[in-house]
C-alpha positions in Angstrom: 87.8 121.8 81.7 90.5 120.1 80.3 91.3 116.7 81.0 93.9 115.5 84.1 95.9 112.9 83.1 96.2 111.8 86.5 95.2 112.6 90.5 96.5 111.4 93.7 93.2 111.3 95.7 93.9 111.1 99.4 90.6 109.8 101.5 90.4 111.7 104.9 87.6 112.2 107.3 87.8 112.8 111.2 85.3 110.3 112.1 87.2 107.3 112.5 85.6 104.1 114.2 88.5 102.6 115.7 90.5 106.3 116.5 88.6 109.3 115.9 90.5 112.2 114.8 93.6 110.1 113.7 94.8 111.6 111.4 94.3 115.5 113.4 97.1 113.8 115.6 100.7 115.3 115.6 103.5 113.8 114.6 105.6 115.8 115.5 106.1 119.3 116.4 104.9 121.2 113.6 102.9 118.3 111.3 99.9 116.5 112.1 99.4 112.9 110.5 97.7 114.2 107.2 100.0 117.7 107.0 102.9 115.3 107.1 101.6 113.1 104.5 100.7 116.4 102.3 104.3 117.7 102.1 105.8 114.1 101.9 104.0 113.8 98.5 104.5 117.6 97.6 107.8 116.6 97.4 107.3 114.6 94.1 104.1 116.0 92.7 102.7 119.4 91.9 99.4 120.9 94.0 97.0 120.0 90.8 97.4 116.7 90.8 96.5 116.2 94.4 92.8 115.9 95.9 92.0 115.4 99.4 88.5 114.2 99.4 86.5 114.2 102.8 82.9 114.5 104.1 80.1 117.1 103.8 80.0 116.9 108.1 80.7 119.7 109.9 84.2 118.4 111.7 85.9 118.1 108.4 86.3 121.3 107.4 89.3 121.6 110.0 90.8 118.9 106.8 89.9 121.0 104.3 91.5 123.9 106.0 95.0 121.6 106.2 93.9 121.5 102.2 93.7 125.2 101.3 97.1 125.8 103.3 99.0 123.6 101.0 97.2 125.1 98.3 95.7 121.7 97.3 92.5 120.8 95.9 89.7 119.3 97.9 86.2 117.7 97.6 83.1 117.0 100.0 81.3 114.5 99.4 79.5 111.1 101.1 80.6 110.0 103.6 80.0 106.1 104.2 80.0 105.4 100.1 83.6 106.4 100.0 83.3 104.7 96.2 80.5 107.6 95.0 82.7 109.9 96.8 85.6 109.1 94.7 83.7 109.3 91.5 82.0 112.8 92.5 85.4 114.0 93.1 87.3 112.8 89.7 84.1 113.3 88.1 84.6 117.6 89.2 87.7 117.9 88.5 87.5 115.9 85.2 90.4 113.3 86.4 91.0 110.4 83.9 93.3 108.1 86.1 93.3 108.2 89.9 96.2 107.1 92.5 94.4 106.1 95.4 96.0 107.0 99.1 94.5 106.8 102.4 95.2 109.7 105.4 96.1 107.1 107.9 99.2 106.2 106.0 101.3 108.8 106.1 104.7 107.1 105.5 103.3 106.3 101.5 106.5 106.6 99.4 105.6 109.3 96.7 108.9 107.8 94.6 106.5 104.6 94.5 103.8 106.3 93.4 105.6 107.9 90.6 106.9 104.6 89.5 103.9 102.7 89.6 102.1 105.4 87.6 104.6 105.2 84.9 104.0 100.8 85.0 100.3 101.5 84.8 100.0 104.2 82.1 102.7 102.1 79.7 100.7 98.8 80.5 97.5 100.5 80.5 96.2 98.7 83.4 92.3 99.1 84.7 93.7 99.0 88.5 97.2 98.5 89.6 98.0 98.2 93.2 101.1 96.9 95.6 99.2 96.0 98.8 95.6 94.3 97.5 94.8 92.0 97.1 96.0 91.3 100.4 96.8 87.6 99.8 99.1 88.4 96.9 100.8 91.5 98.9 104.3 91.4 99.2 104.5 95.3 100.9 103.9 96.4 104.2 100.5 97.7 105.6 100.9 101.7 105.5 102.5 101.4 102.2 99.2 101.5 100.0 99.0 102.9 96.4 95.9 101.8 94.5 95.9 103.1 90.8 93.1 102.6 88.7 91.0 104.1 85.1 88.5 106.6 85.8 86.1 104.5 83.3 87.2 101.3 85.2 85.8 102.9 88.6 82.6 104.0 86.9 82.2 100.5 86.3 82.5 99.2 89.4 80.4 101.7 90.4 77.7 101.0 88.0 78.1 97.3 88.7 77.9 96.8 92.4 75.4 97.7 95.7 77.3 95.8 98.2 78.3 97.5 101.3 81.7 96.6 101.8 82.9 98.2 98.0 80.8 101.2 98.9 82.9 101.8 101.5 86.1 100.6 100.5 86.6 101.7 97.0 88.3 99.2 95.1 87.2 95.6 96.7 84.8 95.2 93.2 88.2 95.7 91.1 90.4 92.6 92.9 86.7 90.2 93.9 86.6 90.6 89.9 89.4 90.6 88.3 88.4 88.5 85.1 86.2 92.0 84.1 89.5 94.2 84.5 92.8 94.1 83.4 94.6 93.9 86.9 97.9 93.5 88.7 99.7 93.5 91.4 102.8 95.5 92.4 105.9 92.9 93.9 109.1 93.1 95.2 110.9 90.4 95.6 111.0 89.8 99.6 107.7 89.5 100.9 107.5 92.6 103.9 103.8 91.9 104.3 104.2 90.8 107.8 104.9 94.6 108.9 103.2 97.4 109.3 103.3 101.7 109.8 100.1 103.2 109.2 97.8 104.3 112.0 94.5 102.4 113.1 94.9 102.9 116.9 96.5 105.2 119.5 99.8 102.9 119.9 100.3 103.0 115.6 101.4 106.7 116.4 104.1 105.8 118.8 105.7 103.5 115.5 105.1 106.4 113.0 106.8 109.2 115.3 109.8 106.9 116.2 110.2 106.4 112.2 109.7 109.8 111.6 112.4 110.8 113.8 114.8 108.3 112.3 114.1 109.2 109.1 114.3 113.2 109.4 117.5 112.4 111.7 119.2 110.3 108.9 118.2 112.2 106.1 116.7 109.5 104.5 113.6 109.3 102.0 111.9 106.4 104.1 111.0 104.0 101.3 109.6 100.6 102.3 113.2 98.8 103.0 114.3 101.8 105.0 111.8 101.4 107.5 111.1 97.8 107.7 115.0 97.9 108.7 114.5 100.2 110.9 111.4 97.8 112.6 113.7 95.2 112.6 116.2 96.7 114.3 113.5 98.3 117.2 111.5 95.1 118.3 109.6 96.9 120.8 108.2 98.9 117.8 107.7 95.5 115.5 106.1 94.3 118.2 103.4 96.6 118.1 103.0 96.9 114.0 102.5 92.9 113.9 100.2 93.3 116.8 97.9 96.2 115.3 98.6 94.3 112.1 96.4 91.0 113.4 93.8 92.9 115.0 93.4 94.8 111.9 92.8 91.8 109.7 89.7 90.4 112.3 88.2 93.3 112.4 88.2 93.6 108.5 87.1 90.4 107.5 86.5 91.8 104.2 90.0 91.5 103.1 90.1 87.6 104.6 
């Protein structure tokens, strides 16, 4: 198989901790939260270079089904070492780099992704990301693009056994950054306080209302688009600084 220069691997499963099924939930009439997020990065990138990589249980195949109607690629593999997962899914499909998306944030700007890809493949970064570490984010939460080497992930892989970046992936690339060559993705005004992705049944009142305004305005909804739009809707900031906190004590990892 020949080599992929690069894959945007979206992480999905059903059994969710905090809100099972999230991302089954509709967003509106005709998308659920991961359908949305599908066609909102179909809009930049062609079906081969997208992944949605899930679990062997029996309750995600109704993801893989979303998969196979967009006509994009999906893997099944473990499902509480999300980190082997990702290797056993660029490792099939012979990936070299992978963008790194999550299912519960289905507001990611695919125009960001395609201009942090082209940052990370001139630089030649290991891993390249906009909202970790989160002490040096300057982006919202529900914006998050993770880019890293294939080789770089093997690494990590090969180098750690703790929990926490079995589950989450990447947490070995920014705890060690003096073995990779890393960075982190600004813009100049720090938007970190918000936040649009969803954890918990209230998160999904904030994504449809941005949805709406989005789709009514025509708009792309990149990252100042909607923070103005939270601004503007305190009742809806309200609840994204609120989600936000409760987020952050319940993963202490990121602390």
């Amino acid at each position: 198989m020949v080599a992929l220069n690069f894959g945007i691997i979206i992480q999905a499963r059903t059994s969710s901790t905090r809100y099972p099924e999230k991302i089954l939930k509709k967003i509106d009439k005709k998308n659920t939260v991961l359908d949305f997020q599908i066609k909102r990065i179909l809009k930049e990138f062609k079906n081969k270079n997208i992944f949605i990589a899930t679990t062997i249980k029996k309750n995600d195949k109704k993801i893989c089904l979303i998969a196979k109607k967009y006509n994009v690629n999906f893997f099944k593999g473990s499902e509480r070492n999300v980190l082997k997962r990702y290797i056993d899914c660029a490792k099939k499909f012979n990936i070299k780099n992978i963008v790194r998306i999550t299912s519960d944030c289905p507001l990611v700007d695919p125009n960001l992704i395609k201009k942090m890809l082209k940052i990370f493949l001139k630089r030649k970064f290991d891993y390249f990301a906009n909202t970790y570490p989160i002490s040096k984010s300057t982006f919202p939460d529900g914006s998050d693009i993770e880019i890293f080497k294939f080789s770089s992930l093997k690494k990590a892989f090969n180098s750690t056994k703790n929990k926490d970046d079995m589950e989450h992936v990447t947490s070995y690339f920014w705890k060690n950054t003096y073995l990779f060559k890393t960075k982190n993705y600004k813009i100049k005004k720090n938007l970190s306080g918000f936040r649009y992705c969803v954890d918990y049944k209230d998160d999904l009142v904030v994504i449809r209302q941005i949805v709406k305004y989005i789709d009514k305005n025509n708009l792309s909804g990149n990252t100042i688009q909607i923070v103005n739009f939270l601004k503007k809707n305190k009742s809806l900031e309200k609840i994204s600084k609120k989600n936000k906190k409760k987020f952050l004590k319940y993963r202490t990892d990121l602390i």
